[in-house]
N, C-alpha and C positions, 0 to 999 in steps of 0.2 A: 669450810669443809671441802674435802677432795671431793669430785666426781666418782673416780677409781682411786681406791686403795687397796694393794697389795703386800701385807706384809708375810716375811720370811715362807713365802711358799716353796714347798720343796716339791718336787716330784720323781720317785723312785718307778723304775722297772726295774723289775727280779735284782739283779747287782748294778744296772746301770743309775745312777744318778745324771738326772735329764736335766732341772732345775734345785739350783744349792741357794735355801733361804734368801730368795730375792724379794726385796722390797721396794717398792717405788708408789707414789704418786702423782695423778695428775689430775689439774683443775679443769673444772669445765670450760671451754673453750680454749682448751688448748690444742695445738697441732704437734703432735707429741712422736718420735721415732726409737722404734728399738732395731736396734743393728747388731751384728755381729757376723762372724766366720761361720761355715756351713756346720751344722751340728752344735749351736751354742747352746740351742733350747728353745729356741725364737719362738716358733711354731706349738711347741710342749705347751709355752706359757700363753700365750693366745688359746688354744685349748681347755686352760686348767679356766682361763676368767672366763670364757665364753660357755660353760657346762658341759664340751664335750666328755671329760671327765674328771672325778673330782682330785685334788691333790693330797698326797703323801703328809704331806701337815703344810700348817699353814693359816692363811684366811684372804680372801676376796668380800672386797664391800664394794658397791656401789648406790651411788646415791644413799649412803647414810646405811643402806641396809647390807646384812651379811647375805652374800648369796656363794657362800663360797657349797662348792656338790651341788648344785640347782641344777637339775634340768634344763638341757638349750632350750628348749620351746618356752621354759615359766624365764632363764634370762631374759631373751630376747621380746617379753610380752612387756619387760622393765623398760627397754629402750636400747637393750645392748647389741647391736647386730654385729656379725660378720661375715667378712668374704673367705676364700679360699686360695690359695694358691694354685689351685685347678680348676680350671671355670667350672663351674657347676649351673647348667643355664637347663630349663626343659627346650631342646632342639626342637623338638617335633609342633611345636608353637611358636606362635608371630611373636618378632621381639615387643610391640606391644604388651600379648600375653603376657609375656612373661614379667613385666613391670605390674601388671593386673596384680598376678597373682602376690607379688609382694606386697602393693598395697591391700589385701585382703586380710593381711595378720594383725590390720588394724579395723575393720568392719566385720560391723555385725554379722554378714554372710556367711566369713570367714573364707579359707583358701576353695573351700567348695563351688563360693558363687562364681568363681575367676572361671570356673568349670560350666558349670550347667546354672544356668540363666532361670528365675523361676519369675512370678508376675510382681509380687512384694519387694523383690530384689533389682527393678527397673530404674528405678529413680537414684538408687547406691549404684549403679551400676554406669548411668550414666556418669555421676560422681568420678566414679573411677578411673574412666575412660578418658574423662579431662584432665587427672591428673597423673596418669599414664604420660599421655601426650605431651605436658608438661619437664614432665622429669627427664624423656626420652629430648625434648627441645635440650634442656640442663646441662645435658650432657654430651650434645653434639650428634645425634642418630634423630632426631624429630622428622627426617625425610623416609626412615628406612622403619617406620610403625609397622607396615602390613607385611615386610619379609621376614620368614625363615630364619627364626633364630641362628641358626645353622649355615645357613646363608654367608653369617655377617665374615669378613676377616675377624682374624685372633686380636686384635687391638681393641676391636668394636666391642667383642664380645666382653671383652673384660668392660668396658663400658657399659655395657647391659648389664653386668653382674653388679658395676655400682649404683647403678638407676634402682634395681631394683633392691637393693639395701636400702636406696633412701625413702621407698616406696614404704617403709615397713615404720616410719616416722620416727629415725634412730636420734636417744640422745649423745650416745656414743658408739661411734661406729669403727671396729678392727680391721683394718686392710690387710691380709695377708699377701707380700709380695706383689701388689697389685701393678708392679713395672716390668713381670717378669717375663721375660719375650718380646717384649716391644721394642720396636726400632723409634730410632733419635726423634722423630716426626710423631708417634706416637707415645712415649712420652712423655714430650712436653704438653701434650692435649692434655693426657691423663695428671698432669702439675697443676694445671690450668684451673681442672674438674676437682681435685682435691683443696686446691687451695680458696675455688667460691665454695664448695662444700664447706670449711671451716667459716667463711665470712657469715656463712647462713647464719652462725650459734650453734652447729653442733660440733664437739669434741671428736677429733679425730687421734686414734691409733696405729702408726701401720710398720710394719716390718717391711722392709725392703734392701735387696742389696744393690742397689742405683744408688753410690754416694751422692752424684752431681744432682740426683733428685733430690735425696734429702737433707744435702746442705742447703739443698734452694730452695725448701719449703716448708719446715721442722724449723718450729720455735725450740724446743728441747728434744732432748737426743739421751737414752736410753744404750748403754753399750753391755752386749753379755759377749761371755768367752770361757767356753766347758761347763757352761750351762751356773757361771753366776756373775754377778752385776759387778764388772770391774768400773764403771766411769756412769755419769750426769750430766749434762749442764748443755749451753749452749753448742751451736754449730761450731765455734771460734773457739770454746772452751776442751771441745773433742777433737778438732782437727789437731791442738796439739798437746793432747794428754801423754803420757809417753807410756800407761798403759794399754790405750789406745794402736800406737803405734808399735808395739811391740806387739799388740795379738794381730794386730794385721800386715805388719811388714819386718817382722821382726828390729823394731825400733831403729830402722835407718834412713825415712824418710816422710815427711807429712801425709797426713789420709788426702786422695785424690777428691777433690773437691771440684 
């Protein structure tokens, strides 16, 4: 059985059709990419699985169960996290903090105790802090715990946005454009962080338009284009699909890899 199963989800705004009956699965443990041209839907559909909101028709399973209209807070208490294409980090807190606060959607506390510290909550709390420390090691920032979210460069911080997704003990976790801004050097750090992320055993999803990232680290490759599923299969099988190469180059020469 799939991880994720997506069948024929459509998603409608007023006359625009965002996503046209796309269907796809992936197994757990996979490292799975959906690509496409700016305005495919990429984004729509990362929304519709993750509960931002629910789709035009359709259905969303995960892990056996329907959660298609769910709630982001009841997905992601299943295992389903994700990130943003715009960092989303609380600035005004140590990047520590801010890994706290993700591991808190899985303790008893809850995201509160990440806040205000009570005497019950001493012993989770330390827990937490070790595994803060931890994740922020994981990920390459283990030196910068006590600065300023805000602080960090644009690279880090998308680093901190995946710490603290993993903080939240995801069994499948959505990247959204998680390459987007970063220079050649940062990057590959962020290949690095995705691909022992996958070695972990969790299921990764991500959109991104870095081909050279995702031919170098995408088992399967997901391609939309006007918001429906033209191509599947591996990096070798997309680089020369030829509708592949026609929604990105008007079919006159290989995707840049």
């Amino acid at each position: 059985m799939p991880l994720l199963s997506v069948q024929d989800e459509t998603m409608r705004f007023g006359g625009l059709l965002a996503n046209d009956a796309i269907s796809f699965e992936v197994e757990e443990g996979a490292l799975f990419a959906v690509i496409g041209p700016n305005g495919a839907g990429k984004t729509t559909l990362f929304n519709v699985i993750s509960g931002f909101f629910p789709p035009s028709s359709g259905s969303v399973r995960f892990a056996g169960r329907d959660i298609t209209g769910m709630a982001q807070d009841d997905v992601a208490a299943l295992g389903l996290i994700r990130t943003y294409q715009l960092v989303q980090l609380f600035k005004d807190l140590t990047v520590a903090e801010n890994v706290e606060i993700g591991c808190h959607r899985v303790t008893k506390g809850g995201i509160g105790a990440a806040l205000w510290r009570r005497g019950w909550m001493v012993e989770q709390e330390k827990q937490v802090t070790a595994k803060a420390r931890e994740l922020l090691a994981f990920v390459g920032l283990g030196d910068l715990a006590k600065m300023p979210a805000d602080k960090l460069p644009y690279g880090q911080q998308r680093l901190l946005e995946v710490a603290r997704a993993l903080a939240a003990e995801p069994r499948l976790i959505l990247l959204d454009e998680p390459a987007a801004g970063l220079d050649t050097h940062e990057t590959e750090a962020l290949a690095d962080v995705i691909t022992r992320i996958n070695q972990r055993g969790i299921t990764v999803v991500l959109i991104e338009h870095d081909m050279s990232l995702v031919m170098k680290i995408a088992k399967s490759i997901m391609v939309l284009d006007f918001g429906r599923k033209i191509a599947e299969g591996t990096p070798d099988e997309i680089k020369a699909h030829p509708d592949v190469l026609e929604a990105y180059l008007g079919g006159t020469e290989a995707v840049d890899a």
